[in-house]
N, C-alpha and C positions, 0 to 999 in steps of 0.2 A: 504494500500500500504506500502510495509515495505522493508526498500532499504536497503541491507544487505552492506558496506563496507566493506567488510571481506579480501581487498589484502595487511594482515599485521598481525600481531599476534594474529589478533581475530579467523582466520580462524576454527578453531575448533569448539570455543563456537557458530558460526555462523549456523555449522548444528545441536549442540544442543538446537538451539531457534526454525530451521525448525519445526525437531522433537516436539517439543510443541506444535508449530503450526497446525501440522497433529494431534495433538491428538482432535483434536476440528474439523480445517478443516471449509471451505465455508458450507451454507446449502440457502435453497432457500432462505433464507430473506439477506446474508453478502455473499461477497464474498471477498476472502483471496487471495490477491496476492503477490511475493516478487522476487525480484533482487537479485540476489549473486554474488558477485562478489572476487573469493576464491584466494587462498595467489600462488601468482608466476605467471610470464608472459605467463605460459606451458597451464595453467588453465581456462578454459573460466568462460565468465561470462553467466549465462544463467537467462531467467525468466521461475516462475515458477506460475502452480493454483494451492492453496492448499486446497486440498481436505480431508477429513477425513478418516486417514488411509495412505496417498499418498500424491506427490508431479507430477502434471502433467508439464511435460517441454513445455513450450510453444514458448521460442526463445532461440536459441545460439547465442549471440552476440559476440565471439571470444574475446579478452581482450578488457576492457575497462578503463577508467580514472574516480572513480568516485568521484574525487575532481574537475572534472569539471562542472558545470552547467550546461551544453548539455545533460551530459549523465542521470543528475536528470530529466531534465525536459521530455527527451524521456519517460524513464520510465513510467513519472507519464499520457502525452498523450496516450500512448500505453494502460495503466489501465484503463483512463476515457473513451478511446475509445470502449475499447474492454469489458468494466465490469460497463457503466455507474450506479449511486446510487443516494438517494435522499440526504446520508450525506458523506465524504470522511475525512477519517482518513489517515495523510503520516508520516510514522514512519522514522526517520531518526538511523539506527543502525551503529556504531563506536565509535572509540576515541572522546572523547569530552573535550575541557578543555577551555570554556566559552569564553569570547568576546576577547581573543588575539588573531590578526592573523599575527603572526610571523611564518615566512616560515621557519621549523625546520631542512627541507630538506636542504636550504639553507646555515646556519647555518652549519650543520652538513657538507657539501661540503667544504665549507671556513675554517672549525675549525681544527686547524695542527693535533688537537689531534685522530678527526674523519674525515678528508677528504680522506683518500687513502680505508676506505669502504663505499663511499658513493658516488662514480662517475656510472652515470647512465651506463648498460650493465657488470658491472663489477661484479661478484657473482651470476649470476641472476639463481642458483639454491636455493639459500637461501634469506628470504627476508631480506629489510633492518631491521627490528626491531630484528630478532634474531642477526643478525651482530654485531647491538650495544650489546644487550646482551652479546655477546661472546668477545667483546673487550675491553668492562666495566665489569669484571666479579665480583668484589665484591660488585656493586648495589644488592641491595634486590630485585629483579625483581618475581612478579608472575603474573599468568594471571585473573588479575581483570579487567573484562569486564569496562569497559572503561578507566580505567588508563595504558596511554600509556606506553608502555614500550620506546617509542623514546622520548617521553617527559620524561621520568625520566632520561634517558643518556645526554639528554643536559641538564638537571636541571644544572649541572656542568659549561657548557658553555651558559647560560642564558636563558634557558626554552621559551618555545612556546605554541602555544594556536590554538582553529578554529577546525575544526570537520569532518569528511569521509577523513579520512587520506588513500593512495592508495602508499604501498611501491616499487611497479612496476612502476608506471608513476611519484614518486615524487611528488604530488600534492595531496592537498585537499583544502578542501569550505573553504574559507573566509565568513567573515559575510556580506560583498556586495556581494558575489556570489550567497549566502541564499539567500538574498534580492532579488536577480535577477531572481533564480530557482522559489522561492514563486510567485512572480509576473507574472511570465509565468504562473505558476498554476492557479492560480487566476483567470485568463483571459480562460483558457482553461475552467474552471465550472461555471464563471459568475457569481461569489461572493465568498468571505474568504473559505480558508477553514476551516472545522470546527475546525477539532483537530491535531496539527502538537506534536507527541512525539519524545521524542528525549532519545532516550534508548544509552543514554553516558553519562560522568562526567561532573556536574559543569555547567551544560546550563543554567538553569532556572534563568538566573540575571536581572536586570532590563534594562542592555543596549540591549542585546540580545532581552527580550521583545518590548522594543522601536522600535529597530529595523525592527521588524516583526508585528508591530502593526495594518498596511494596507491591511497586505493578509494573517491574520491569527486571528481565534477568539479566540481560548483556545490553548496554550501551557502545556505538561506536562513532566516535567522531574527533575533534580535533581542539587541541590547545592552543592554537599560531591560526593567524587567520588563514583561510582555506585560498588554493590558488582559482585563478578565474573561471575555469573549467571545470571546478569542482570531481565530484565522483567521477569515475569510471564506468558509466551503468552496462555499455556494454562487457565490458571484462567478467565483471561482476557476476550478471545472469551469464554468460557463456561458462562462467567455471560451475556457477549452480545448477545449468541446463545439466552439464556432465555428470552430477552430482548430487541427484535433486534430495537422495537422502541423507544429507549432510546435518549435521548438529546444527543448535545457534550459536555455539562453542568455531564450531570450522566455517562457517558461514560469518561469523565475525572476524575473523583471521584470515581470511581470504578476501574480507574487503580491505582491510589494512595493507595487506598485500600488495592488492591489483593497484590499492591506491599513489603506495611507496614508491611502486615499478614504470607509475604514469611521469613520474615528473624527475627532471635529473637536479645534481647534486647543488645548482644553482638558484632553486626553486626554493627555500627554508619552509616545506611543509611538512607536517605533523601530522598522524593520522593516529589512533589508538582503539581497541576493545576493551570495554571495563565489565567484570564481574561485580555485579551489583548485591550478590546474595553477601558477599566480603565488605558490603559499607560501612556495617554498624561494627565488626572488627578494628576496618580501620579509623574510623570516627572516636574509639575509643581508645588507640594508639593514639591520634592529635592529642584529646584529651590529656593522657598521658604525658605528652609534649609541653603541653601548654602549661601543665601543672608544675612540670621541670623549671620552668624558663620563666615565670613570673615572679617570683617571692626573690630571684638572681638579675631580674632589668638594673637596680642600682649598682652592682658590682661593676669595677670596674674593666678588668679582665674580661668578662662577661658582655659588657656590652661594647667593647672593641670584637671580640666575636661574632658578636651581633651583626652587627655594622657592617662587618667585613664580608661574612654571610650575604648579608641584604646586597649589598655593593656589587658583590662576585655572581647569582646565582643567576639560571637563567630561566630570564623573563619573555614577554611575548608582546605582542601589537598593544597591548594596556600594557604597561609594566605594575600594576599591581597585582597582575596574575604571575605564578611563579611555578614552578615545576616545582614539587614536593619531593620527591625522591632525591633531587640535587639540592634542595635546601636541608633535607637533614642529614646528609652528606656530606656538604661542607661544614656549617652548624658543628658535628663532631668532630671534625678534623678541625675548626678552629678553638673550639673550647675546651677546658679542663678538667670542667665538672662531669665524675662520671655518672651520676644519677641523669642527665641532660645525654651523654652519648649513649647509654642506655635507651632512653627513650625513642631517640632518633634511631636507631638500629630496631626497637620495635615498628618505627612506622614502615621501613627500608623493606622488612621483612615481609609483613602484609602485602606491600606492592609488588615485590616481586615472588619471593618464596611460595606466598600464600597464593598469589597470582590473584589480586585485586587487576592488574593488567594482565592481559589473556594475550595480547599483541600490540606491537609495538613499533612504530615504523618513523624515522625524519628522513630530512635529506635538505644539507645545506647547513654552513659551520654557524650559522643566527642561532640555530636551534639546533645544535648536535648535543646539548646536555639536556635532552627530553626523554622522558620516561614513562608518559602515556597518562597523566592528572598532574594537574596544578590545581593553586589552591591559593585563595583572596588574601597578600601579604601586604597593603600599602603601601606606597613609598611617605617618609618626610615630606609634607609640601613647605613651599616657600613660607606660607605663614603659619608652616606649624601649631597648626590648629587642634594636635594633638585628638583626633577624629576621626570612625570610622562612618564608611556609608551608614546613613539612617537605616536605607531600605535592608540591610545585611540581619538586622534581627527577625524579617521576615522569616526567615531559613529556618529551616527544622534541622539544619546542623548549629546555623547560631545559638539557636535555643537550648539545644540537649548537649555541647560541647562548651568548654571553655575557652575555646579557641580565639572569639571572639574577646573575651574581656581581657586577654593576653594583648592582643592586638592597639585595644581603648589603652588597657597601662604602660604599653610599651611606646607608641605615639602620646601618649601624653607626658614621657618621663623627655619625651625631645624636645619638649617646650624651652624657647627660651626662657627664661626667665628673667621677670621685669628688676630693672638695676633697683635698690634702696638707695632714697636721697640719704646723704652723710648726715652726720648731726653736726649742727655747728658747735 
């Protein structure tokens, strides 16, 4: 099931992924189904069977919203109804840009700089994201399947995050939404689903895992933003067509694969598989981490580790997103306390040992210290505001981990601190 997003600058690449699709197409053991939902209100949304060779239309559903959750969950009923299977693959295709969900639309409505092209009915032969384009025009804007081009125009006015972004209805999926969409799904096949992909930027984090940990067994997708061409669909169903009785286990490792093998060493992209049944494990190794690493922020030794840590590790198109595996890696190599390298050797272990990562794929020296999950570390800003996102305690990892208040003590011990007048 492969839910196209496409009412926003993706529109294009969108029938370039169809076209993959058809080259391969449904056969008696898989059947190919997809939603499109293409750029402007004028434009329906239709589902389609893809067939090898073709695309059979199956419903016009006139415009739709597909930052709503209704309109996923329809979808995914309509597929299990109509194409029941013994395993179910939901591919999530859009902008992606990990566990923030700040409403960018909003944002952009309120901000003096962008609100007179962002009032809904106003332009609506052009979409929003070219608007910004053309209003912000010395952005470096291209069309890199999932790096948003509305997330780069507000990068200026404080950047946004969250996934099926829909520039005709102003909306897209929060990560309660997801939660909400999956759970329907859930219920409707009467157990996880197997493989939820997410063919957009920056998803694959540990909150987002957590998140989906209850109605979903493997996630696949990526830390580093996604190159323009996104998946490989043809690759992908050709090794499935050969294979159709494959796991979600090798059916996730073989997109990582196909995905590795599409781009060469110049490309810095990421592609990963997460076992998601391993969340609340590793959730509770951070835990562990955080517990270490807080009551030791004043220590000196300790917070040049720190630091050095943060400075060294590798980061992605946000640099608050950090690869986890490489932060508690260095972390122990630069510090002294063993209860803190203890720790980090617990999280190290889960990811790999335990195979919280099932596969694992880069390519390109940006991102050659990737491990398949990153995970929300802020950088210091200029005004040290000592501050994490608001929206971060939404998370059902912020809330059951401590990882988050690590975060609040450890940005808040950066503060400067205001001089005292002298006494005369």
């Amino acid at each position: 099931m492969v839910y196209l997003a496409g009412d926003n600058d993706l529109d294009d690449a969108g029938v370039d992924d169809l076209n993959e699709m058809k080259k391969v197409g449904s056969t008696e053991d898989i059947n190919v189904v997809a939603q499109f939902d293409r750029q402007g209100p004028k434009v329906h949304t239709r589902r389609y069977f893809v067939g090898k060779g073709g695309l059979w239309k199956k419903a016009d559903l006139g415009e739709t919203d597909t930052g709503s959750p209704a309109v996923l969950i329809d979808f995914a009923r309509w597929a299990i109804k109509n194409y029941p299977a013994e395993h179910y693959m939901l591919v999530l295709w859009n902008h992606g840009n990990g566990w923030d969900d700040k409403d960018i639309y909003r944002a952009a409505r309120t901000e003096p700089a962008l609100r007179n092209i962002a009032q809904p009915g106003r332009n609506n032969r052009r979409n929003f994201s070219s608007l910004l384009r053309n209003r912000i025009p010395d952005l470096n804007f291209r069309r890199t399947v999932f790096r948003s081009s509305v997330t780069r125009a507000l990068a200026m006015v404080s950047t946004t995050r969250g996934i099926a972004y829909d520039d005709t209805s102003q909306d897209f999926l929060d990560n309660r939404e997801l939660k909400k969409a999956l759970t329907a799904i859930q219920k409707m096949i009467g157990r996880k689903l197997d493989v939820l992909g997410m063919d957009a930027c920056m998803m694959n984090m540990v909150e987002i895992g957590y998140q989906l940990r209850d109605h979903v067994t493997l996630v696949v997708g990526s830390e580093e933003i996604e190159d323009e061409n996104g998946w490989p669909y043809d690759k992908v169903l050709d090794a499935l067509k050969s294979k159709p009785q494959m796991t979600g286990h090798a059916l996730s490792t073989e997109i990582v694969r196909c995905y590795n093998r599409k781009y060469d060493s110049k490309s810095n992209v990421t592609q990963s598989a997460c076992d998601l049944s391993k969340s609340e494990d590793l959730g509770k190794a951070i835990d562990g981490l955080a517990a270490a690493l807080t009551p030791l922020i004043m220590d000196p030794a300790m917070r040049f580790a720190m630091l050095t840590t943060r400075a060294q590790v590798q980061s992605y198109y946000r640099p608050d997103y950090v690869d986890l595996y490489d932060l508690c890696g260095l972390l122990a190599g630069h510090c002294s306390s063993k209860e803190v390298q203890t720790a980090c050797v617990n999280v190290q272990q889960v990811i790999k040992k335990e195979r919280f990562v099932v596969a694992n794929g880069s390519k390109g020296s940006a991102v050659k210290d990737s491990h398949g999950v990153s995970i929300y570390f802020p950088e210091r800003s200029k005004g040290a505001s000592g501050r994490i996102s608001p929206l971060y305690r939404n998370l059902d990892f912020a809330r059951e981990f401590r990882w988050a208040a690590f975060l609040r003590a450890w940005l808040k011990s950066l503060e400067r601190r205001a001089k005292q007048k002298a006494t005369p």
